[in-house]
N, C-alpha and C positions, 0 to 999 in steps of 0.2 A: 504494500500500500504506500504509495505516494505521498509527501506533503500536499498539505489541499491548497489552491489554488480558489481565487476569484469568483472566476467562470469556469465551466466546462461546456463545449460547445460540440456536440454531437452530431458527427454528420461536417464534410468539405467540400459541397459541391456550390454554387454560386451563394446559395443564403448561407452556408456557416464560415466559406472562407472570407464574405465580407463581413459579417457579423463579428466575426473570429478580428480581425484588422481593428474595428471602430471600437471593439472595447477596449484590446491594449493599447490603442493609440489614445485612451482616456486616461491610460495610467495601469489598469488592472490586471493581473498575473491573471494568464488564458491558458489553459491546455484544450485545443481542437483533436478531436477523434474521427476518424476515419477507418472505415473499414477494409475499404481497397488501398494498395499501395499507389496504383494509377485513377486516373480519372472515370469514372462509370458513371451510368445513370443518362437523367436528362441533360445536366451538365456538361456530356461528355458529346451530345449528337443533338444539343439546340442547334436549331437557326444563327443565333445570336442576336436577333432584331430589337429594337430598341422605339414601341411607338409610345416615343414621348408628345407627341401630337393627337392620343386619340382619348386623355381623360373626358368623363362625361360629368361628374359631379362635382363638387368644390373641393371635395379631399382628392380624389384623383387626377385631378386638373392640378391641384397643388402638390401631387409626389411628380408627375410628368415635368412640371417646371425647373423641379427642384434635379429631377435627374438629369433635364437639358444643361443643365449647368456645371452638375459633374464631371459628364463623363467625358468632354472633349478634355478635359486636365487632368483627368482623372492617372493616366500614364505617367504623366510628371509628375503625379506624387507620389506613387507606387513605386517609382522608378524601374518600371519594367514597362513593353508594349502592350496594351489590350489589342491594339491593331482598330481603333477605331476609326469609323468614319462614316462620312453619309450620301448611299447609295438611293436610287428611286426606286422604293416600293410600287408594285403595277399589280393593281386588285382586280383581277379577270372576271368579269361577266358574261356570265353562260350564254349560250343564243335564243335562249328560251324563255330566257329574264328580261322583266324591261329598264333598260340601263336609267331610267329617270327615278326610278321604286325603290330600286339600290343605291343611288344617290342618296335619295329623300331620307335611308336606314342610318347615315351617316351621317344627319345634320346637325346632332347632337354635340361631336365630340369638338373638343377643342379649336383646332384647325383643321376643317373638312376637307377630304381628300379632292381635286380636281376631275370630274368626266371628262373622258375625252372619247374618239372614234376609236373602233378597231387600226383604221390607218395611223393613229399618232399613239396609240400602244404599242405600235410595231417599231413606230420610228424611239421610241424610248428602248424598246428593248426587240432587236431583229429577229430573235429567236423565236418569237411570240408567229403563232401562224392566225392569221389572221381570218379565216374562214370557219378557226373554232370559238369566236368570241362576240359576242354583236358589242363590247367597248370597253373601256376600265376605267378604274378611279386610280387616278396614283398623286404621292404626295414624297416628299423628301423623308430617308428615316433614317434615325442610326440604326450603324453596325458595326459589332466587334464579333473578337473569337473568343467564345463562352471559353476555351481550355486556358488562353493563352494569358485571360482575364485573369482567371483563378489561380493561376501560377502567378501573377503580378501580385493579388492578394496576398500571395501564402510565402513569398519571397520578403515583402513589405512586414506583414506579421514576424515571421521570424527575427529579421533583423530589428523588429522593438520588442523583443526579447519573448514570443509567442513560443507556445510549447507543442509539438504534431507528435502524433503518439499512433497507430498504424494498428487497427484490430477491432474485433464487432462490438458495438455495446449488446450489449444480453439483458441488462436488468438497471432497474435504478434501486439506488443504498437509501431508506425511508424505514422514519419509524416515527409511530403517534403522531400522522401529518406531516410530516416532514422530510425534505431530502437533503443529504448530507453527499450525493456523489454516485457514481454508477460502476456499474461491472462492466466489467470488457474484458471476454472470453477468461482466462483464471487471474484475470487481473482485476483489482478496485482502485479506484480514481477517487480523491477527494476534493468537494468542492462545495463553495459558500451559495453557487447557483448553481442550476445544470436549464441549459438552452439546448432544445432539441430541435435540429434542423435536419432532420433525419428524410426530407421529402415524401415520399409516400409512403415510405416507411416508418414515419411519426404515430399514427394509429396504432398501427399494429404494438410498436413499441411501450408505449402510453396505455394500451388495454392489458399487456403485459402487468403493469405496474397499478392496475385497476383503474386505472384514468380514462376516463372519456371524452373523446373529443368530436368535431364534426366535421371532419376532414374526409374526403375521396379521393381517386384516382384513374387516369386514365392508362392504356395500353397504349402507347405510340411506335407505329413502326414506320420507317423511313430506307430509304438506298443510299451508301456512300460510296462514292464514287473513289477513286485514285487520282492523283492531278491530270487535268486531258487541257488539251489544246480550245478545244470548243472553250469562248467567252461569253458567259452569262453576266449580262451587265447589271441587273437588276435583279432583286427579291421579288418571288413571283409568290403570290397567293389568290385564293379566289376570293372576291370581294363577299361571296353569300359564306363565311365560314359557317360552316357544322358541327365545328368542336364545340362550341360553347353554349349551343342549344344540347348538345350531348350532356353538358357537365349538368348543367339545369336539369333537362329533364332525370337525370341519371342521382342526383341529389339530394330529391324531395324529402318532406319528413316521414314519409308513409314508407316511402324505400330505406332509410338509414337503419333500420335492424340486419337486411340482407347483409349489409358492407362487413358486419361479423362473421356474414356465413362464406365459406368458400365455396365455392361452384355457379355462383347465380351470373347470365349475361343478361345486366338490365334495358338495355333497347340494345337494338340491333348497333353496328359500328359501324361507322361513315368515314368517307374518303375527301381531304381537302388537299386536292391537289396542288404538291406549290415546289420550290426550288430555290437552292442560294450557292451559289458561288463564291466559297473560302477567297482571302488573297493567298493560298497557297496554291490554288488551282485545284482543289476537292471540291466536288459537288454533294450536298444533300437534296435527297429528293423522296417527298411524302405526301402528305402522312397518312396513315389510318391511324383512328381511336378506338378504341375499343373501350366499354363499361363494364370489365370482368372483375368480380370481385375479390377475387385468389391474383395476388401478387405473381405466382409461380405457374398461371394457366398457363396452357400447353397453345399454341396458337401455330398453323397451318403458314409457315413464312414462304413457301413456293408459290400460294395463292398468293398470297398480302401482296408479295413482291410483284406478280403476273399485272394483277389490281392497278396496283403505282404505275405501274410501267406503260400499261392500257390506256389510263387516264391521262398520265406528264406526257405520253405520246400525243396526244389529236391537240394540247396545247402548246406544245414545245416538243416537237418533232425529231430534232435532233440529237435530246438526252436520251430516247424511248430504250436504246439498245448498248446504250455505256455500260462496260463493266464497272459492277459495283455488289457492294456486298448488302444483303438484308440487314437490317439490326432494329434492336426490341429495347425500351424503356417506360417505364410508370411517371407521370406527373403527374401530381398534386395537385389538388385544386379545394376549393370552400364551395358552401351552398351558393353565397352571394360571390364568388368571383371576384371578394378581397382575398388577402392575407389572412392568417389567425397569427396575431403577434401579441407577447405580453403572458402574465400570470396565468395558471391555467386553474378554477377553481376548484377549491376543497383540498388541496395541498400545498404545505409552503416551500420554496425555493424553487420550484419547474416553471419554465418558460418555453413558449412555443414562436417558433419564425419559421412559420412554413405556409403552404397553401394559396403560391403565387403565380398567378394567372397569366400576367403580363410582367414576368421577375424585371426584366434588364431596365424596364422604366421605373420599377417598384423598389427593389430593395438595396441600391444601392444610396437613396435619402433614408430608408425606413430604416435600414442598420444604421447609419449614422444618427438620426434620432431616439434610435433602444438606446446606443449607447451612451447618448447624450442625458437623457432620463434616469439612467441608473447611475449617473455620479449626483442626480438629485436626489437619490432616495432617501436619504438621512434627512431631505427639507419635505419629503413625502410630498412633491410636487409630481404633475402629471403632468404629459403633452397629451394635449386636448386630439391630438391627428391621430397618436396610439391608440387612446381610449377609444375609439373607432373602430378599431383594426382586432380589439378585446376576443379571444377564441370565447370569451363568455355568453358574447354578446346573440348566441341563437338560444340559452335558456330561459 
């Protein structure tokens, strides 16, 4: 057993390696845990897209600002590359849609994306075949490399003196309400907090330790390509996504008993066809979602991948038959499509930062605000934008 430590931060994939960063950078002795040695997860096979341009409400409108602001500097203070930068998002409209409906779905958010003709979607981005599309919205967006991020994070951490410790957590150390630190595999860890950034693996973890929370997950599978020659100039997505009427309908409070049980597929799983081009020359290309409630489902990757390739064919023609390989990961998400950030009720010292929707605009203000908040705690002052964000806040 270790000296205890501050925080303990469970989980290094985009929320615990910034999360991990913004508390030692407050002053406070951090040990981050990680289960894989290398990158896995969603982490490991995001997009990397950054729409800080599509908050709808006044707290989401105010983290989209506030991450406008970070991330172009963000490298300079890290002192490592995220690889940032800002490419034209081009939101594909079916031929079957009427591009003015799709429009009018957008007019909510912050800075509305532009319609334009199938002809000026092509000229944005060549690749686009124009016979599969009746037009797009596209708008400017950041983008970085979700790996290359995290490595910036976990470089920055260590050299302020952060602690990376390599193996599963199992269990959290609790007694008479309280946590004192967790287990990791024949190991115990001691610690004054424990922050679980565990991604879709929070639940599971948290029900482990009798905790309840209202966190889901989706199945995401994508194609990664190898560096090729073919130039993707643009992030492609289709303007009608069906992730996130997935996560909705897949959420409800009449379905959250099934999320315990292993085997259930709560609505069928949809395909949003899209594509990004790394600056390394790697393509990603997706996605299916799936609402399966077992972590460890078995899922048919010959189809998935057949699917993908079907679909990124008749809109972009010339990824259809790029080698590349299947690959499978779970992202987290909430009922309402926040975060669950902050205390988790009926036990003291556990915090949750997980369950984000739109991470790269969200949590790199939302980690620097936990961690700004927990050098108040002794004034037992709140940030009114956390209390928001409360996993409490569905009881």
């Amino acid at each position: 057993m270790t000296k205890s430590v501050d925080w303990i931060v469970v989980g290094a994939g985009i929320t615990g390696a910034a999360i991990a960063y913004e508390l030692v950078r407050q002053g406070f002795s951090v040990l981050r845990l990680e289960q894989h040695a290398t990158l896995q997860g969603s982490s490991r096979y995001g997009y990397g897209g950054i729409a800080y341009w599509a908050g709808t409400t006044d707290l989401t409108r105010q983290l989209c600002a506030e991450a406008r602001a970070i991330h172009p500097i963000l490298s300079d203070e890290l002192g490592e590359s995220t690889q940032f930068r800002e490419i034209d998002l081009v939101l594909t409209i079916a031929l079957e849609t009427d591009p003015l409906a799709i429009a009018q779905s957008y007019a909510a958010v912050a800075v509305p994306p532009r319609l334009v003709s199938a002809e000026e979607a092509c000229d944005l981005e060549p690749l686009l075949n124009p016979d599969a599309i009746a037009g797009a919205l596209t708008i400017k967006h950041g983008h970085l490399h979700l790996g290359e991020t995290i490595n910036a994070y976990t470089q920055a951490f260590t050299r302020l003196g952060g602690q990376v410790h390599i193996g599963q957590v199992t269990g959290l150390l609790q007694q008479a309400g309280k946590v004192s630190g967790v287990t990791c595999e024949n190991e115990s860890f001691l610690g004054a907090n424990v922050v679980v950034c565990a991604g879709a693996m929070s639940r599971e973890l948290l029900k482990s330790a009798g905790i309840s929370i209202q966190q889901y997950f989706t199945h995401a599978e994508l194609i990664e390509t190898p560096p090729v020659d073919i130039k993707l100039r643009s992030l492609i997505m289709p303007a009608n996504t069906q992730r996130f009427k997935l996560e909705a309908t897949s959420s409800t409070v009449e379905l959250d008993p099934l999320w315990d049980e292993p085997g259930h597929e709560l609505i069928p799983p949809i395909l949003d066809a899209g594509a990004i081009q790394l600056m390394d020359g790697t393509l990603r290309i997706g996605q299916v979602s799936r609402s399966l409630t077992d972590p460890n489902a078995a899922i048919d990757a010959a189809a998935s991948e057949q699917a993908m390739r079907t679909q990124i064919g008749r809109i972009l023609p010339a990824l259809k038959d790029l080698p590349g390989t299947w690959h499978h990961c779970l992202i987290a998400f909430s009922r309402d499509s926040l975060p669950l950030v902050g205390t988790v009720a009926g036990v003291e010292n556990v915090h949750l930062f997980s369950g984000f929707s739109n991470p790269l605009a969200i949590v790199p203000p939302v980690a620097r605000r936990f961690a700004q908040a927990a050098t108040d705690a002794i004034a037992t002052t709140k940030d009114p934008l956390l209390v928001q964000l409360s996993p409490n806040r569905f009881t």
